[in-house]
N, C-alpha and C positions, 0 to 999 in steps of 0.2 A: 395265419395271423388272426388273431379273436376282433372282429368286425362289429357293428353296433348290432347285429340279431346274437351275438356271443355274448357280447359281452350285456345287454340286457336280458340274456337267459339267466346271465350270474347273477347281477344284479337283484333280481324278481325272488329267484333262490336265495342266495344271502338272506335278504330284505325278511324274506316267509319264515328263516330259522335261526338267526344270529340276534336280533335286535334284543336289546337290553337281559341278552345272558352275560355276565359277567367271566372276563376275560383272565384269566387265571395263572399264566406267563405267556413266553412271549419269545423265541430264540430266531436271532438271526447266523442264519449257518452258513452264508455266502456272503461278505460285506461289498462286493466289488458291484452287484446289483444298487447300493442304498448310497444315498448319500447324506448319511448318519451312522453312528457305531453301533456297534453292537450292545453296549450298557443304554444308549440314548434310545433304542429301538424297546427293550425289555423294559425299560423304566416310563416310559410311554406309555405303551401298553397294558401292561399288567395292571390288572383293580380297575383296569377302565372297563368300559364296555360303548360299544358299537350304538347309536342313536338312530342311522341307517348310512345305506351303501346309496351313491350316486353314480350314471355315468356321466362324461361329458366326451365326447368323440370316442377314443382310444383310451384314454383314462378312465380308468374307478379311481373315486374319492370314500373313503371310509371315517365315517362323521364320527368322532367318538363325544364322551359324555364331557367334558372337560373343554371343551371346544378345539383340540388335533384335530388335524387331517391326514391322516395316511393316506398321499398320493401314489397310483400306481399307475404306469404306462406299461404293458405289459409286452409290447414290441410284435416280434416277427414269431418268437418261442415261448412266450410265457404263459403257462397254463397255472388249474388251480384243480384244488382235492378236499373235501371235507369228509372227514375218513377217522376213523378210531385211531388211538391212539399205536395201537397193535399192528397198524399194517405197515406194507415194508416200507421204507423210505426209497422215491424214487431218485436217481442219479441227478445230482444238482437241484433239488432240493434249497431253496433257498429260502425262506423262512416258514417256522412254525410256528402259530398261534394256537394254545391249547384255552380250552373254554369251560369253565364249569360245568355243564351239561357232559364234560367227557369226551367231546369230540376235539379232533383241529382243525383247522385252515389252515393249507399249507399252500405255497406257491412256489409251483417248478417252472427251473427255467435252463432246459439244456445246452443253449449257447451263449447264456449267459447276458442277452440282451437286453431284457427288462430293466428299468427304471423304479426304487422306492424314492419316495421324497417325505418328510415328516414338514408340515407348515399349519400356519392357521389362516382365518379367511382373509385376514388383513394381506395376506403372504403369499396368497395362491397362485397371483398371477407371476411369481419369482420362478417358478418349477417350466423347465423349458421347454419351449414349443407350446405350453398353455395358453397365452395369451395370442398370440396369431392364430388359434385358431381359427377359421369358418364356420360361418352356423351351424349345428349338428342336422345329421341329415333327417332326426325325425322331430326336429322341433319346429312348431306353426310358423316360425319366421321365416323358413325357407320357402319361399312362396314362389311361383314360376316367374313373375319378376324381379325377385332375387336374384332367382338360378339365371338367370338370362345379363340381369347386370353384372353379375359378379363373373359371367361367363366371358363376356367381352373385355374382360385384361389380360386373359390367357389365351395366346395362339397357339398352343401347342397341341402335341395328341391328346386327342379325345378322353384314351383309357389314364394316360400319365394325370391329365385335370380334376377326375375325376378321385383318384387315390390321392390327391393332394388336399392334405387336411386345412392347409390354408386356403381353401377353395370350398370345401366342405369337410365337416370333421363327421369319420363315422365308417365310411367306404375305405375297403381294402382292396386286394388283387381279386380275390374269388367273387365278391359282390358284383366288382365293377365289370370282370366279365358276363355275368348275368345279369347285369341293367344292361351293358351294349347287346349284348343279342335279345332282348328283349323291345329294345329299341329297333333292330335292327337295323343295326350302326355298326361299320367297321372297327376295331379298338386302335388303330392307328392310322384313324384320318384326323388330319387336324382341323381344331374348331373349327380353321376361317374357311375350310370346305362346306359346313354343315350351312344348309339351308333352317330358315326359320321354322317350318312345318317339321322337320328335323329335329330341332331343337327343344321344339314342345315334345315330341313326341318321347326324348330322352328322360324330359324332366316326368314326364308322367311316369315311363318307365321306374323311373328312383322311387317312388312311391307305390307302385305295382309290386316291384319282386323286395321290399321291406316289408310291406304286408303278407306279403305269401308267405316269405319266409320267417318272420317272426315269433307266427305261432309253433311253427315244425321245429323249430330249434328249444322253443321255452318246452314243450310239451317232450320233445327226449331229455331233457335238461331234469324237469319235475323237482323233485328236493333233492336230489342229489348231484353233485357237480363230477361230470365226466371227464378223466384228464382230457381222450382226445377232441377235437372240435369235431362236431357232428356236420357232415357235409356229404352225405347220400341223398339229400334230397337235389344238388345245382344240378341244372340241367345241361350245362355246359363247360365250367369250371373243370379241369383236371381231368376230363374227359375224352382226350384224342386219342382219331380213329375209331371213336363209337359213332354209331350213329342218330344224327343229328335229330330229336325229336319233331321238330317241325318239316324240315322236308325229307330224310331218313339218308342223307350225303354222309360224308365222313367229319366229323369236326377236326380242324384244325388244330396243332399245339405248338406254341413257339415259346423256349426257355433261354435267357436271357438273365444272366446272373443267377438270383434265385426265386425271378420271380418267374411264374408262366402264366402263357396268354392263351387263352383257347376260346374259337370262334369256330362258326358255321360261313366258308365262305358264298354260300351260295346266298342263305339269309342275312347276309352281312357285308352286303358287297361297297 
């Protein structure tokens, strides 16, 4: 799932080689992702061009000249490709945007999960799950007396509150495992176990491993967008039965639909 160090590698990228090239068409090849047609999506598009790319949580917003916004929630599958026009189309493939400069933007999405929405700003907050969201996790308002208020409405697991975008928008599965071992924090103890010193120590963490990780992701990312998500650098994420880089035990992995958990239980008790 594209996390906010993913999705502002995109972002950064976008931003460096799209801005005001002129957008040249426009095809939607999967409609069941948009909740717009196929003529509304091409006729939108096309002669427009891009002013910049924003994120906010799990969403990119695409500011065009005209004042659109192409909202995109890209979910659990949704990747992206800016690639000539010559290369092969990947399976599910859901829209292409070709650009003057000769290149497209394309965005895949193999289970079909992804979200388009076409709105303007009057409009924004209509596209769902937008407006409940929580402060993003790397904007100045998130301040540890934030994280601490907004902490105490949620008694649940620890890892569950933290992937909760109405809680903070920004954190996924992989991140959230890597802020609780970094905290060294159980991923499913819940809040109202966590002691105060606890509690700071997490929220520090949320700001420790987005720093680390931000530059390693933009710096493989560079100008060109990678379908897969780049994730050799977590030190603990997807990782079971290696060993543990802080005290060298086995890391744990518990899978659980399609999400998985993986901790260090000695560091994470």
């Amino acid at each position: 799932m594209p996390e906010a160090p993913d999705l502002e590698a995109i972002r950064g990228s976008l931003n460096r080689t799209l801005l005001g090239v002129p957008i040249a068409s426009a095809e939607l090849r999967a409609p069941v992702v948009a909740r717009f047609s196929r003529d509304e999506f091409s006729a939108a598009l096309a002669g427009n061009r891009l002013t910049r790319v924003e994120r906010a949580g799990k969403f990119l917003l695409f500011r065009l000249t005209d004042g659109a916004i192409l909202v995109l929630n890209p979910m659990l599958t949704g990747r992206f490709q800016y690639v000539p026009p010559g290369e092969r189309l990947r399976v599910r493939t859901c829209a292409v945007v070709l650009f003057e400069n000769g290149r497209q933007l394309r965005y895949v999405d193999r289970q079909l999960m992804g979200k388009l929405y076409l709105v303007r700003e009057e409009t924004l907050a209509t596209v769902p799950q937008f407006a409940e969201m929580g402060p993003d996790v790397l904007s100045p308002a998130f301040t540890e007396d934030e994280f601490r208020r907004r902490l105490r409405r949620h008694p649940g697991m620890i890892k569950n509150i933290l992937t909760n975008h109405a809680f903070v928008a920004g954190i996924g599965n992989a991140y959230a495992d890597e802020i609780l071992f970094a905290a060294g924090i159980h991923p499913y103890r819940k809040r109202t176990q966590l002691a105060s010193d606890e509690i700071g120590r997490l929220y520090r963490a949320i700001g420790e491993v987005m720093d680390w990780a931000l530059p390693i992701v933009a710096a493989r990312m560079c100008d060109e967008l990678t379908y897969e998500e780049w994730r050799e650098h977590l030190r603990v994420h997807n990782r079971g039965g290696e060993p543990c880089p802080n005290c060298g035990s086995r890391i744990s992995q518990i899978t659980a639909g399609q999400r998985i958990t993986s901790f260090c239980r000695r560091c994470q008790r």
